[in-house]
MOPAC internal coordinates of N, CA, C and O (Angstrom, degrees):
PM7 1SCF
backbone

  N    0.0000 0     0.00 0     0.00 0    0    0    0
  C    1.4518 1     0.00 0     0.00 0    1    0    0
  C    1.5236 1   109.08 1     0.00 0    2    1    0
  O    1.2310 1   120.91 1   -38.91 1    3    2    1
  N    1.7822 1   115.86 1   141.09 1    3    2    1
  C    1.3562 1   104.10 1   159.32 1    5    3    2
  C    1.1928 1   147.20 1   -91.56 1    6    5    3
  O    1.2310 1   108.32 1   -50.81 1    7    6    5
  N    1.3924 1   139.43 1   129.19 1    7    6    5
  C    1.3288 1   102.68 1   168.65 1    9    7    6
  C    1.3904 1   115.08 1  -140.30 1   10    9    7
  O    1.2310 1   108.94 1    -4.79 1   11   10    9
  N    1.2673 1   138.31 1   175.21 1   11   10    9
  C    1.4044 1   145.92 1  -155.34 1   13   11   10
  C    1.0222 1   112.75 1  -106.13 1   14   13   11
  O    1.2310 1   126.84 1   -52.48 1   15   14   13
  N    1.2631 1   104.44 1   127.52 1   15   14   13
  C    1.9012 1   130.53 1  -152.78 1   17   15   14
  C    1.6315 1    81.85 1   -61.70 1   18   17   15
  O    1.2310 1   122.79 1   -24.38 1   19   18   17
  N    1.6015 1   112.26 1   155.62 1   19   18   17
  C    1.1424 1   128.20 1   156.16 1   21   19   18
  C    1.4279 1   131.77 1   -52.73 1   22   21   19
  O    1.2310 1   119.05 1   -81.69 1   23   22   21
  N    1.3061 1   119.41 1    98.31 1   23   22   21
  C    1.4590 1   114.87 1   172.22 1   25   23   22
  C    1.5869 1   107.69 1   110.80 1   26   25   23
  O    1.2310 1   119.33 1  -173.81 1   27   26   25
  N    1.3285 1   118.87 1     6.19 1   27   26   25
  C    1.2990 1   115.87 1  -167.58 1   29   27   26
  C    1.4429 1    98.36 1  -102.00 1   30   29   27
  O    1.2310 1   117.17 1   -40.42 1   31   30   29
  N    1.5240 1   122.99 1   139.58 1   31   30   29
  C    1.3050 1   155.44 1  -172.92 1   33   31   30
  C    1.7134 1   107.79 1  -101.07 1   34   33   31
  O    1.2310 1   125.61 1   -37.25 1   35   34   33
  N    1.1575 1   106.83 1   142.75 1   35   34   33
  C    1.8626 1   120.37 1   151.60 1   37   35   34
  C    1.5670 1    84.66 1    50.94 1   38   37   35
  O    1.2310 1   124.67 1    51.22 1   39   38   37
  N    1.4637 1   108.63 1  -128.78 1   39   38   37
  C    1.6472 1    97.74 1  -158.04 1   41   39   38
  C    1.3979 1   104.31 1   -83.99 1   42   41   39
  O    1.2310 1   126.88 1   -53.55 1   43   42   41
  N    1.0446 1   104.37 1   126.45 1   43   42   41
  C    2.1206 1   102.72 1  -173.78 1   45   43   42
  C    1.2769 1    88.94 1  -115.37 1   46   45   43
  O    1.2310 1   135.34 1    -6.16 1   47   46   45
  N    1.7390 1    87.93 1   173.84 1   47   46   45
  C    1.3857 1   102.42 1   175.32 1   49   47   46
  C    1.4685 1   112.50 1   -98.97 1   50   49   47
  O    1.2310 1   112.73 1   -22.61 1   51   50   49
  N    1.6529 1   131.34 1   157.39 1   51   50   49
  C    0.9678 1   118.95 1   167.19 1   53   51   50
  C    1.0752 1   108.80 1  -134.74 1   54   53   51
  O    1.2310 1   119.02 1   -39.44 1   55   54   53
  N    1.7005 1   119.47 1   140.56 1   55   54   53
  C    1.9152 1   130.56 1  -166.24 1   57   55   54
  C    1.5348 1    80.67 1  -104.84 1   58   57   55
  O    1.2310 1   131.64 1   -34.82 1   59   58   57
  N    1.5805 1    95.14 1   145.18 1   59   58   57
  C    1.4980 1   141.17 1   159.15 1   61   59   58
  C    1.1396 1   126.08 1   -71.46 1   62   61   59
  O    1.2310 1   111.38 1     7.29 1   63   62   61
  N    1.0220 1   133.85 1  -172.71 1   63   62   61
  C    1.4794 1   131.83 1   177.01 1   65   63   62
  C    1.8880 1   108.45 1   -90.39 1   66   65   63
  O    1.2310 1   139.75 1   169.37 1   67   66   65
  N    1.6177 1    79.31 1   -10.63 1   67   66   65
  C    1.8828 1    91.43 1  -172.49 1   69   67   66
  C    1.5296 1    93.80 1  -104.63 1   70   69   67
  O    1.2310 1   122.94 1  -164.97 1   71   70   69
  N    1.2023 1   111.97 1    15.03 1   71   70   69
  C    1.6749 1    98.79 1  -158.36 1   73   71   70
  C    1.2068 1   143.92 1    -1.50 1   74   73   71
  O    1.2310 1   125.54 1   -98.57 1   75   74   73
  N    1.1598 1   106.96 1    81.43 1   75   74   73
  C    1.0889 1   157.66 1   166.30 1   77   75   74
  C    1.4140 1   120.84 1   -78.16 1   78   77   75
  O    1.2310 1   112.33 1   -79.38 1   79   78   77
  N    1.1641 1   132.08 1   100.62 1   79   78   77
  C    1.9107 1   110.42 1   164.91 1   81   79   78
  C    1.0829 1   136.90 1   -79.36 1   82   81   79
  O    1.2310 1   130.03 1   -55.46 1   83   82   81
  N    1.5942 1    98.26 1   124.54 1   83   82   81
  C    1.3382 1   103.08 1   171.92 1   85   83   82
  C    1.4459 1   120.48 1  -117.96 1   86   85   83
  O    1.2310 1   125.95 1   -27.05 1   87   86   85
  N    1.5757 1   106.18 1   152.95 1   87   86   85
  C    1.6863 1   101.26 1  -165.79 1   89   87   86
  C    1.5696 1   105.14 1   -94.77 1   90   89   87
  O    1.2310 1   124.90 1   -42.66 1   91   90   89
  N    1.4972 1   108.19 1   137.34 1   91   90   89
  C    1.0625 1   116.52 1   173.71 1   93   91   90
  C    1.7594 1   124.14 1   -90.76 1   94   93   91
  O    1.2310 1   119.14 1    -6.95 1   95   94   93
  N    1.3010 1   119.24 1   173.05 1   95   94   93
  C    1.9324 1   115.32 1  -175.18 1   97   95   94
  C    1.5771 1   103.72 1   -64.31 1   98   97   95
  O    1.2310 1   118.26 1   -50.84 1   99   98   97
  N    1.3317 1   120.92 1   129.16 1   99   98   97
  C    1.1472 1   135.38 1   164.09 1  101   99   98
  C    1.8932 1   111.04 1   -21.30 1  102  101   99
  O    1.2310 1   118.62 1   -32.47 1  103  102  101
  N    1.0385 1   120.24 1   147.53 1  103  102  101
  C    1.2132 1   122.59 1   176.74 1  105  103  102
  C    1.3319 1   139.30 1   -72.52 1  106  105  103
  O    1.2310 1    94.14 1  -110.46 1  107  106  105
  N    1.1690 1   162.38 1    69.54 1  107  106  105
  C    1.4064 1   143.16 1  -101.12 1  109  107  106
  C    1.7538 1   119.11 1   -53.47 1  110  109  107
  O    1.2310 1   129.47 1   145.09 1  111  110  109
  N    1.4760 1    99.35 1   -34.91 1  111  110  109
  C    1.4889 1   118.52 1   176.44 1  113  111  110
  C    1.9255 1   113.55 1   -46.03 1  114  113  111
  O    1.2310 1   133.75 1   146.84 1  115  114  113
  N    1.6355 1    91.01 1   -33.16 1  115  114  113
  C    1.7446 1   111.68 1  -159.81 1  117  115  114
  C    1.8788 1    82.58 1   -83.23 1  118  117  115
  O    1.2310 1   119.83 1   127.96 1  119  118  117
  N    1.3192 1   117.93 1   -52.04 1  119  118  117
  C    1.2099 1   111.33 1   176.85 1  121  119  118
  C    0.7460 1   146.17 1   -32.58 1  122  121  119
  O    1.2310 1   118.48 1   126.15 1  123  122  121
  N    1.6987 1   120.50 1   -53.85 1  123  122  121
  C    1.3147 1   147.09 1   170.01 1  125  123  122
  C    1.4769 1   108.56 1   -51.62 1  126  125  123
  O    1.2310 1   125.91 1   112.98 1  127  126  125
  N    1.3522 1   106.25 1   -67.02 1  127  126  125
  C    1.3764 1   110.96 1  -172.06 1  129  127  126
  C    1.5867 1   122.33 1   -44.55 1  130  129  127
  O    1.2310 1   126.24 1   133.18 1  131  130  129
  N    1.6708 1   105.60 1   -46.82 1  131  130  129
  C    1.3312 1   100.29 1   159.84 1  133  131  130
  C    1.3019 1   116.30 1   -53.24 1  134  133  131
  O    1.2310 1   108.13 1   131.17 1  135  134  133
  N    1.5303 1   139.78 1   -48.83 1  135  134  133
  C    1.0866 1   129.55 1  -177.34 1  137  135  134
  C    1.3643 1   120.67 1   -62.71 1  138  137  135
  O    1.2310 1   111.05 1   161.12 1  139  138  137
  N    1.0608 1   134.44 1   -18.88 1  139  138  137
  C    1.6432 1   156.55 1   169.54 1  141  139  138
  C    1.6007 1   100.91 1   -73.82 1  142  141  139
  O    1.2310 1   119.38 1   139.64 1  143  142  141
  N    1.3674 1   118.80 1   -40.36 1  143  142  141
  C    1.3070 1    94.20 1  -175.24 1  145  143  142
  C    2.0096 1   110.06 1  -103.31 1  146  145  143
  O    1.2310 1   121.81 1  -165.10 1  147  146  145
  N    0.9500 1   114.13 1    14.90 1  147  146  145
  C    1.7753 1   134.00 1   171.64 1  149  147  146
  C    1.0843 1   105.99 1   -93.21 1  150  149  147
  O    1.2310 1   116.87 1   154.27 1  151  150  149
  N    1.8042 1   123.57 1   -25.73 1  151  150  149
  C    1.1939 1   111.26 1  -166.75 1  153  151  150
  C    1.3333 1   101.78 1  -106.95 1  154  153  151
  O    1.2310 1   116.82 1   171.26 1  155  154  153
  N    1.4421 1   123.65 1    -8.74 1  155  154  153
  C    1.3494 1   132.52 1  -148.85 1  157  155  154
  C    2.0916 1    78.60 1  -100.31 1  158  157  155
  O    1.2310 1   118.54 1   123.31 1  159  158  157
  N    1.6727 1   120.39 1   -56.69 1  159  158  157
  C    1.1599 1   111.33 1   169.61 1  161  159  158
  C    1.6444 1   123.88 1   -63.77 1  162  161  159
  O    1.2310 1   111.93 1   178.12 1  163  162  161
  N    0.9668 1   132.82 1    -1.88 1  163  162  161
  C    1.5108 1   127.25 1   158.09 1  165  163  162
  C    1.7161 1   107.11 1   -68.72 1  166  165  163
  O    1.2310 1   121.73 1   121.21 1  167  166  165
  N    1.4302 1   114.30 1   -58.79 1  167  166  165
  C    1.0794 1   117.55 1   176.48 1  169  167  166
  C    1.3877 1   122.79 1   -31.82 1  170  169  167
  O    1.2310 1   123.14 1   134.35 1  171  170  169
  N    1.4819 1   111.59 1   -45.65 1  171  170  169
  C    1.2590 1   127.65 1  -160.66 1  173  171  170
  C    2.1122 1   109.14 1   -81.05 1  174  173  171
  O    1.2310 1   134.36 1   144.65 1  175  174  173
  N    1.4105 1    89.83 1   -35.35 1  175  174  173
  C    1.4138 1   105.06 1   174.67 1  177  175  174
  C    1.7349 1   111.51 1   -68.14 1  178  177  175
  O    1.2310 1   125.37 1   149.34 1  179  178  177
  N    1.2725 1   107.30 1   -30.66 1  179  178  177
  C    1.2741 1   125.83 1   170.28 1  181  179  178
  C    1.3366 1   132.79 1   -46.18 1  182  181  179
  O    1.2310 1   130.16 1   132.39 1  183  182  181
  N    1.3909 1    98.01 1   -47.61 1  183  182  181
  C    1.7871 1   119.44 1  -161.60 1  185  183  182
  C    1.4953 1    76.68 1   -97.14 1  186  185  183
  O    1.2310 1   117.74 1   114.99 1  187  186  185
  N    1.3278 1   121.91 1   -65.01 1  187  186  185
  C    1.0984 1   130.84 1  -151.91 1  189  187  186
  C    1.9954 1   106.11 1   -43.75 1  190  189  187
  O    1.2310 1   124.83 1   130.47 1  191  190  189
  N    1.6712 1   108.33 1   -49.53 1  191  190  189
  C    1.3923 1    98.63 1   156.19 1  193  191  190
  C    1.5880 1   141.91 1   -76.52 1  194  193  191
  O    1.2310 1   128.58 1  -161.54 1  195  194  193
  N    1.6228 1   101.08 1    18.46 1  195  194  193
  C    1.8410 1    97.24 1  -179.99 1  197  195  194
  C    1.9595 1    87.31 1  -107.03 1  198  197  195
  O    1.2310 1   121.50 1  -159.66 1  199  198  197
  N    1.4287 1   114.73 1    20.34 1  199  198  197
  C    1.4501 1    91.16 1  -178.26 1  201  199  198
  C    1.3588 1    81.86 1   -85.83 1  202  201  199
  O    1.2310 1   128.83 1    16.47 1  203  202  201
  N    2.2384 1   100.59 1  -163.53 1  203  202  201
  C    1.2670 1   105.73 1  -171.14 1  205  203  202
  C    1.5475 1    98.08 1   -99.01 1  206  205  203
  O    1.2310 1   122.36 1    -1.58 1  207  206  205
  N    0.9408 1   113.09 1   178.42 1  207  206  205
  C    1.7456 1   119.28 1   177.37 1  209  207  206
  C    1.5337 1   106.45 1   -69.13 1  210  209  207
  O    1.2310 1   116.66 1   148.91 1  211  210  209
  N    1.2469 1   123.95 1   -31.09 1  211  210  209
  C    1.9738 1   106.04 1   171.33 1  213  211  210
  C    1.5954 1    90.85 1   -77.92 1  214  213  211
  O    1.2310 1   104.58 1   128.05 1  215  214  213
  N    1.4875 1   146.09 1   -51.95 1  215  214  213
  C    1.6038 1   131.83 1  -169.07 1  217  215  214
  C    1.3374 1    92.39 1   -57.64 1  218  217  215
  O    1.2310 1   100.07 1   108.62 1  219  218  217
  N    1.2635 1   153.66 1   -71.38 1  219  218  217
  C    1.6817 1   148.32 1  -154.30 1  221  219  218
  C    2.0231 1    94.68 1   -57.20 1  222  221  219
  O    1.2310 1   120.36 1   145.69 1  223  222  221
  N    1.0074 1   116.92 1   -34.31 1  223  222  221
  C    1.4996 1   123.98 1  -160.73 1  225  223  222
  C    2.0144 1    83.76 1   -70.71 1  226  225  223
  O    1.2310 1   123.87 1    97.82 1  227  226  225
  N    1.3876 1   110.19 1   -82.18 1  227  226  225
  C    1.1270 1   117.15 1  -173.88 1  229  227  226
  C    1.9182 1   103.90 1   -37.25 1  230  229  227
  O    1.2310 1   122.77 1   112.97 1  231  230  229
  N    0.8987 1   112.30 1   -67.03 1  231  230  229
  C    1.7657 1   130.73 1  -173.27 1  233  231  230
  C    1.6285 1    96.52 1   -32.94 1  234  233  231
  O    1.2310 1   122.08 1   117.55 1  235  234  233
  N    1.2272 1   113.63 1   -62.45 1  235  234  233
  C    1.9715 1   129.92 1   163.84 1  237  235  234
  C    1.4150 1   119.05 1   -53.64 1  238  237  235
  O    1.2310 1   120.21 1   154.33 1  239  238  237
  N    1.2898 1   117.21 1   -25.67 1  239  238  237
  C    1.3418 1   120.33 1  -175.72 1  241  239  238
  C    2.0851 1   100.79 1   -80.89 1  242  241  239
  O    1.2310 1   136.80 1   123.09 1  243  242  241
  N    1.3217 1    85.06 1   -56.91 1  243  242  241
  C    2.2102 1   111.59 1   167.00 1  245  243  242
  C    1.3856 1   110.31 1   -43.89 1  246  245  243
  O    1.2310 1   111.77 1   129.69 1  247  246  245
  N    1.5364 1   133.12 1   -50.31 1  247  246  245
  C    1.2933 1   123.85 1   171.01 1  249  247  246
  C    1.2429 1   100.61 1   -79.07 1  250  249  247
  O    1.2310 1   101.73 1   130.20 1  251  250  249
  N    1.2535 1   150.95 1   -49.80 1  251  250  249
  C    1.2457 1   127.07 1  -163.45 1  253  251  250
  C    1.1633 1   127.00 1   -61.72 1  254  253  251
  O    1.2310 1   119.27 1   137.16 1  255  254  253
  N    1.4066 1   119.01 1   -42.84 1  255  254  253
  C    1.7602 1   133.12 1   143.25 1  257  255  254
  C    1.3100 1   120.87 1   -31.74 1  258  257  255
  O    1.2310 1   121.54 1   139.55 1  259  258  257
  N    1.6472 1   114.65 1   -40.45 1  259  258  257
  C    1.9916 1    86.78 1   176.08 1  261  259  258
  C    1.4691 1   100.05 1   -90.21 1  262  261  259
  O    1.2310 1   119.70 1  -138.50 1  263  262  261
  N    1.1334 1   118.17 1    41.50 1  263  262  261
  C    1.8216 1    98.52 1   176.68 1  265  263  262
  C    1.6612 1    94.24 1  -102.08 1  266  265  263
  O    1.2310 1   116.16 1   -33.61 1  267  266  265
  N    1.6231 1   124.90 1   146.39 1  267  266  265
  C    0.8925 1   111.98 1   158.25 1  269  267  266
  C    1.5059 1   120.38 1   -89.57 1  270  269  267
  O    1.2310 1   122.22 1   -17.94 1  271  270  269
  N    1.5214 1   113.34 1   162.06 1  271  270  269
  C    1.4489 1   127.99 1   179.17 1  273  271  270
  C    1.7844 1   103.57 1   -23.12 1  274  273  271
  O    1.2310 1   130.16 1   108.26 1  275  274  273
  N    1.1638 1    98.01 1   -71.74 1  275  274  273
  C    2.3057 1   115.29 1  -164.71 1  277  275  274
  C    1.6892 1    95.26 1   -61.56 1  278  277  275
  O    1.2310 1   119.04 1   179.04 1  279  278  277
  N    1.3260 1   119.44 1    -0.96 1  279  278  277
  C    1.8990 1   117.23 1  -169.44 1  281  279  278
  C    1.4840 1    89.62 1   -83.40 1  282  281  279
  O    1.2310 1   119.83 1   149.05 1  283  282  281
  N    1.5801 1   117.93 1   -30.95 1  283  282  281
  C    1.7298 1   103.62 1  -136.57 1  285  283  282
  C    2.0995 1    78.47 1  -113.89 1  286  285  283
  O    1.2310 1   127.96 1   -58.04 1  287  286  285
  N    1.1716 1   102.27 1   121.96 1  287  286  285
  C    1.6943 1   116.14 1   173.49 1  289  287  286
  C    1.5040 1   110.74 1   -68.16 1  290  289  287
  O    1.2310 1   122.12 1   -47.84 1  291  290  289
  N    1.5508 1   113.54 1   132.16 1  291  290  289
  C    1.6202 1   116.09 1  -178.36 1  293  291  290
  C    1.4960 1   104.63 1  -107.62 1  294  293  291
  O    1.2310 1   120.28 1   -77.63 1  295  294  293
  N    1.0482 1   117.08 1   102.37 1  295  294  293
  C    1.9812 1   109.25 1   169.98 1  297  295  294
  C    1.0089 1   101.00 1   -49.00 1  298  297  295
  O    1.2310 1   129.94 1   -14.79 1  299  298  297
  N    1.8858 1    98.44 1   165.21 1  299  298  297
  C    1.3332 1   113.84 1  -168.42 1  301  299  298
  C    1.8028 1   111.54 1   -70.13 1  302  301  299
  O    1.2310 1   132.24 1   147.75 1  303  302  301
  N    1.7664 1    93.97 1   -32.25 1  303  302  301
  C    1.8695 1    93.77 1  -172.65 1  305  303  302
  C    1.2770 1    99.56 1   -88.92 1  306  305  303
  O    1.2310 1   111.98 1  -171.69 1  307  306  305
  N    1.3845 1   132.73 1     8.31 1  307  306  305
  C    1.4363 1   114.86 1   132.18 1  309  307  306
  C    1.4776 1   161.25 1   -59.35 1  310  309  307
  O    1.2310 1   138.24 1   148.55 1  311  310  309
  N    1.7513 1    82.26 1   -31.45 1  311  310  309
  C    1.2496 1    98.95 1   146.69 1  313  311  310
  C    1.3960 1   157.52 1   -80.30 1  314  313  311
  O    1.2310 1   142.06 1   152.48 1  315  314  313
  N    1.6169 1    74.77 1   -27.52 1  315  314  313
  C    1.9929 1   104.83 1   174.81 1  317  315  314
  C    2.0891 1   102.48 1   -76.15 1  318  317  315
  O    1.2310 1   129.71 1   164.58 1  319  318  317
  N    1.6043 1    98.89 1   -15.42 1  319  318  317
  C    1.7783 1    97.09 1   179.43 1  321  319  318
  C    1.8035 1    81.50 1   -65.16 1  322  321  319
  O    1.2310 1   133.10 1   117.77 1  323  322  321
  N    1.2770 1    92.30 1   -62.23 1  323  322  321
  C    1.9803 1   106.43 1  -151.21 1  325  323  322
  C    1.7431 1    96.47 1   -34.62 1  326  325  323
  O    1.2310 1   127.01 1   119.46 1  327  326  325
  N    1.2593 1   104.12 1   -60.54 1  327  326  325
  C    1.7189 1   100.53 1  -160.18 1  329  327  326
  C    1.4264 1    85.62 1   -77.74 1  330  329  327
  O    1.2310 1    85.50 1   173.12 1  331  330  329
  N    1.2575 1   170.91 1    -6.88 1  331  330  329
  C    1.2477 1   137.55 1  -166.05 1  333  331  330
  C    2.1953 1    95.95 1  -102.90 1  334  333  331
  O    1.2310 1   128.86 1   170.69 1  335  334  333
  N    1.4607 1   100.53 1    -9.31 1  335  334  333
  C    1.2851 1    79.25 1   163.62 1  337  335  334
  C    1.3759 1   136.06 1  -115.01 1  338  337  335
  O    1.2310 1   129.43 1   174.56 1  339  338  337
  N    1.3090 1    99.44 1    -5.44 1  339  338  337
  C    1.7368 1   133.79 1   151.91 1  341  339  338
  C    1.6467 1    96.25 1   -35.38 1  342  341  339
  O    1.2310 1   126.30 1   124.95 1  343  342  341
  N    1.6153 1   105.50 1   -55.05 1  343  342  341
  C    1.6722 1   100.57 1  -158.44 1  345  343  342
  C    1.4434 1   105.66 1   -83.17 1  346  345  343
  O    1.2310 1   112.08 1  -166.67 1  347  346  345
  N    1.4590 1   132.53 1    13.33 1  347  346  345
  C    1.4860 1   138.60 1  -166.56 1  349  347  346
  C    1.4185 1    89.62 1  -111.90 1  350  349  347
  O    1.2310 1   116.20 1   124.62 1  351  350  349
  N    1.0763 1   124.82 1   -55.38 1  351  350  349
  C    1.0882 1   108.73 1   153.99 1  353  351  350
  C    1.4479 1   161.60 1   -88.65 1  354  353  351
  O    1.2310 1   130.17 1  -130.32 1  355  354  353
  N    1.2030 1    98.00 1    49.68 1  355  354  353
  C    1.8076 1   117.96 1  -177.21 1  357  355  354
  C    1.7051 1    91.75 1   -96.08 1  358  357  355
  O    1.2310 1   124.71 1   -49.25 1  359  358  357
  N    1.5117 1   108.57 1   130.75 1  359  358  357
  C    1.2300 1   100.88 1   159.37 1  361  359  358
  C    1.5201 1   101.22 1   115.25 1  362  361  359
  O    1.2310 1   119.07 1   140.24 1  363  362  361
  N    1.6597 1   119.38 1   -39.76 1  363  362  361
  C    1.1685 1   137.41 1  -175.70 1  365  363  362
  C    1.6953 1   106.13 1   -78.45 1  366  365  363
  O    1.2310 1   121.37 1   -63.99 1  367  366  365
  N    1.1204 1   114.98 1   116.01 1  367  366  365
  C    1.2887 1   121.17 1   169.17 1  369  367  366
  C    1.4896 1   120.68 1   -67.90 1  370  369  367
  O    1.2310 1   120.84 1   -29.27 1  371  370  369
  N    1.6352 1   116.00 1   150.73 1  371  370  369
  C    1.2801 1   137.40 1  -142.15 1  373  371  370
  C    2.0102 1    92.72 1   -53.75 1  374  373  371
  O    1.2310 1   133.47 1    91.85 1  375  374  373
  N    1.2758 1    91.56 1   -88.15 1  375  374  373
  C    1.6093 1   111.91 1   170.54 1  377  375  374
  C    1.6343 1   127.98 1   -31.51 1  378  377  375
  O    1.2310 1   123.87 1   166.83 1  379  378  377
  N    1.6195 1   110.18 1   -13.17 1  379  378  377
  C    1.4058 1   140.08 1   171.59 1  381  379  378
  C    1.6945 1    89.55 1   -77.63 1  382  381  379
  O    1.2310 1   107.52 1   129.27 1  383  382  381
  N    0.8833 1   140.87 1   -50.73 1  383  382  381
  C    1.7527 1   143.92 1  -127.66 1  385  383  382
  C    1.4488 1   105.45 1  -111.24 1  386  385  383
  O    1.2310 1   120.70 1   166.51 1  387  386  385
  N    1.1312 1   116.27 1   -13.49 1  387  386  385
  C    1.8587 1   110.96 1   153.72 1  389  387  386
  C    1.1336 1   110.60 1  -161.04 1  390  389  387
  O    1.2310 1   113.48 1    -6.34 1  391  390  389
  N    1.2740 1   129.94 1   173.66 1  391  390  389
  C    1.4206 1   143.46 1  -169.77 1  393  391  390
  C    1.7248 1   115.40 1   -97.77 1  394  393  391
  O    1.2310 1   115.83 1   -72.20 1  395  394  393
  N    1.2623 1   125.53 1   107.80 1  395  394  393
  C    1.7310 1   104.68 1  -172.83 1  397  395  394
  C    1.6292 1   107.48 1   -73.46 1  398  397  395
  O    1.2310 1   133.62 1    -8.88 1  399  398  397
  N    1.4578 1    91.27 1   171.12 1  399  398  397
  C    1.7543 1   100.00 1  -146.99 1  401  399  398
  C    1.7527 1    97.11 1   -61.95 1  402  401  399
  O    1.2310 1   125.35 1   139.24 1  403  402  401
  N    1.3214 1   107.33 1   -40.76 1  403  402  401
  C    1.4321 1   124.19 1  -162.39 1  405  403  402
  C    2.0469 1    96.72 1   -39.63 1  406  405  403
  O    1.2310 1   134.18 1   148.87 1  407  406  405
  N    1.3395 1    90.19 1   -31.13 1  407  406  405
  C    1.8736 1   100.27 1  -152.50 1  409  407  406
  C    1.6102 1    97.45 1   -91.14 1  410  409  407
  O    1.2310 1   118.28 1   145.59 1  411  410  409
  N    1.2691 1   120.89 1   -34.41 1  411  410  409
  C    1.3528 1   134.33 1   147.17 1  413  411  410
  C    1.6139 1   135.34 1   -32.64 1  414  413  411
  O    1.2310 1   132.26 1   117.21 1  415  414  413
  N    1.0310 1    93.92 1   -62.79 1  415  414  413
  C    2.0829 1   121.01 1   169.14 1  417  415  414
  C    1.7062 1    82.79 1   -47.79 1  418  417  415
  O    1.2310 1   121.15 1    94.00 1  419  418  417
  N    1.4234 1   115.41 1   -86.00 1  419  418  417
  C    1.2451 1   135.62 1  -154.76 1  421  419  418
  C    1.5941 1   109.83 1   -26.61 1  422  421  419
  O    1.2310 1   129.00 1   114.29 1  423  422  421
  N    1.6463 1   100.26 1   -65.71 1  423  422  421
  C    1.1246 1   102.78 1  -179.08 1  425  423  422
  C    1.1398 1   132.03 1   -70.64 1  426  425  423
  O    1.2310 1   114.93 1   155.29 1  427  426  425
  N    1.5654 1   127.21 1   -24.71 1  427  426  425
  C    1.3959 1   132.02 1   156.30 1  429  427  426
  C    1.4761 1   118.70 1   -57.87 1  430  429  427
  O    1.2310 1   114.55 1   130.64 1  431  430  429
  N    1.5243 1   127.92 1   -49.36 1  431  430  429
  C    1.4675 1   130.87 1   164.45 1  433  431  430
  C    1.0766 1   103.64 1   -60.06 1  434  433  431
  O    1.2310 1    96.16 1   134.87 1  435  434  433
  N    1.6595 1   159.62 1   -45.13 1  435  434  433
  C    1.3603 1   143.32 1  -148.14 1  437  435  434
  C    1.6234 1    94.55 1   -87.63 1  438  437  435
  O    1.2310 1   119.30 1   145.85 1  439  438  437
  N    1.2693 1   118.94 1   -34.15 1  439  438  437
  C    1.5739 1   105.02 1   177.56 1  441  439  438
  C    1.4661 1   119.22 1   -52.69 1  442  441  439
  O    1.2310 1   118.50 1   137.43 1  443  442  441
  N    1.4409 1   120.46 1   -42.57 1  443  442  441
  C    1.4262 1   128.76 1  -153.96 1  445  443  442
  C    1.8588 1   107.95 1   -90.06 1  446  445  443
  O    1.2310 1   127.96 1   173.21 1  447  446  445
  N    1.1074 1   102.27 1    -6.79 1  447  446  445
  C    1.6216 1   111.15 1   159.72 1  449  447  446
  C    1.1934 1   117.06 1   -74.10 1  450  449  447
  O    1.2310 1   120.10 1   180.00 1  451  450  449

């Protein structure tokens, strides 16, 4: 027979005759809340698309900022991009490795004359 450990709330555990645990159906209380908080994020997805496209820009810019660094997962051929171009440039000197803007401007404005 089962019955439910003393004192246990929402999803408890319940021992067997083998005691053993087994999990019992969420509690209705436990239910809701999930449903309260699915409905509370629809909402949010909601509003979130009647802003204007610079408020959604800023709003995207705001979540991406509180994430920390170790939150956001790097694949592996992301990494294998990073070091395989890390290693193209070993060897290549500093001033070799981009163009300053001044030399940039130039060549984009000298065409259009």
């Amino acid at each position: 027979m089962l019955e439910r450990e003393q004192g246990s709330v929402g999803r408890g555990v319940c021992r067997s005759s083998a005691d053993r645990p087994v999990r019992s159906v969420p509690h209705v209380g436990e239910r809701n809340r999930y449903a309260e908080a699915m409905l509370a994020k629809s909402e949010i997805q909601r509003e979130a698309l009647n802003l204007s496209a610079q408020e959604r820009i800023e709003l995207v810019v705001e979540l991406w900022d509180s994430l920390a660094p170790g939150e956001i997962p790097v694949p592996d051929w992301q990494r294998d991009l990073i070091r395989d171009r890390l290693a193209a440039l070993e060897g290549v000197l500093p001033e070799e490795r981009s163009v300053p803007w001044d030399a940039v401007r130039k060549r984009i404005f000298s065409d259009k004359t």
